[in-house]
N, C-alpha and C positions, 0 to 999 in steps of 0.2 A: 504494500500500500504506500501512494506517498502523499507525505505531508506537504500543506502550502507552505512555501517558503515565506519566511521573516521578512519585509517589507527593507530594504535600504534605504533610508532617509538621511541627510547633513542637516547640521547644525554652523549656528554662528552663534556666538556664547561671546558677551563680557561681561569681562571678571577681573575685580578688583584685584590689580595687581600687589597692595599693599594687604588686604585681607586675602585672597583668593575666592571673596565670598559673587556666587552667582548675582551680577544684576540687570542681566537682560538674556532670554534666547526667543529665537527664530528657527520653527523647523521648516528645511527646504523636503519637497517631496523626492529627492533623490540625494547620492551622493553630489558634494560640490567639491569641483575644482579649482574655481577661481581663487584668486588672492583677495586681500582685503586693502581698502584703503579708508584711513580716516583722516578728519579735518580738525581744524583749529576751530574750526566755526561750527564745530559738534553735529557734524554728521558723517555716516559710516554707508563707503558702498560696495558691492558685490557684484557676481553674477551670479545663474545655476545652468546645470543642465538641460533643460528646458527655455532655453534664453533670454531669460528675461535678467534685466540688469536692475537693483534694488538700491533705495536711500533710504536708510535708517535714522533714527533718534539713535544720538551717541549715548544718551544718558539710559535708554531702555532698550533699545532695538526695534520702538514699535516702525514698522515699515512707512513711510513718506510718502514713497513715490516707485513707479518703480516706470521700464519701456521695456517690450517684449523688442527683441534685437532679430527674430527670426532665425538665428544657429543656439546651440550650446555657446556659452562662456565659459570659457578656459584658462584666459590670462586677468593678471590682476590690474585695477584701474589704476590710471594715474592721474595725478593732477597737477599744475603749473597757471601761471598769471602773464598775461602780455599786455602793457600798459594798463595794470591794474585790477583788469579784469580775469575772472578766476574760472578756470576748464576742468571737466574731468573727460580725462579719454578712456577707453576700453574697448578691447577685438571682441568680433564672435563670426566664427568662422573665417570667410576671407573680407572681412568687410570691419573697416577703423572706425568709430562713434566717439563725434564731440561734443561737450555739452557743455556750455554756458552756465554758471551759477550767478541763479541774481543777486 
C-alpha cells in the first residue's frame, strides 16, 4: 500500500538575532530557493517557486505586496539607488525585473 507523501512546503522565519526568539513566518507552498533581501526602510523581499516575487513587513512578515513574475524565482533580489531613487531587481527565468520603491 502506499502512503501520500508529506507535503514540501519553505518557510521565511525572522528571528531575533539577539534572542533567537521567533517573530515572524510565512509558509510558501513549496520548497524556496530564492535569496532574501532586506531594507533599511523595513521591508523584506523574496521569490518562490511558483513565481511570484513577495514584500514583506520586516517587523512581522505579514506579506505587502507581492507580482506573479511568470517563471520560478531562483536568484536573490537586489537592491541599489540612482540619483536617489531606490530599485529592487530580481530574475525569474530568462527574464530581469525592476522595481521602483516609492
Amino acid at each position: 500500500p502506499s502512503e501520500e507523501a508529506e507535503p514540501y512546503l519553505g518557510f521565511l522565519k525572522a528571528i531575533d538575532p539577539a534572542t533567537g526568539e521567533i517573530k515572524g513566518k510565512f509558509q510558501h507552498t513549496s520548497p524556496t530557493w530564492s535569496g532574501v533581501l532586506s531594507t533599511a526602510g523595513g521591508l523584506v523581499f523574496t521569490g518562490d517557486a511558483e513565481g511570484n516575487f513577495i514584500a514583506f513587513d520586516a517587523s512581522n512578515l505579514k506579506p505587502l505586496w507581492h507580482f506573479q513574475m511568470g517563471a520560478a524565482v531562483y536568484a536573490p533580489p537586489i537592491a541599489f539607488a540612482i540619483d536617489g531613487k531606490e530599485f529592487v531587481i530580481i530574475a525569474a527565468g530568462s527574464a530581469l525585473y525592476a522595481f521602483a520603491l516609492p
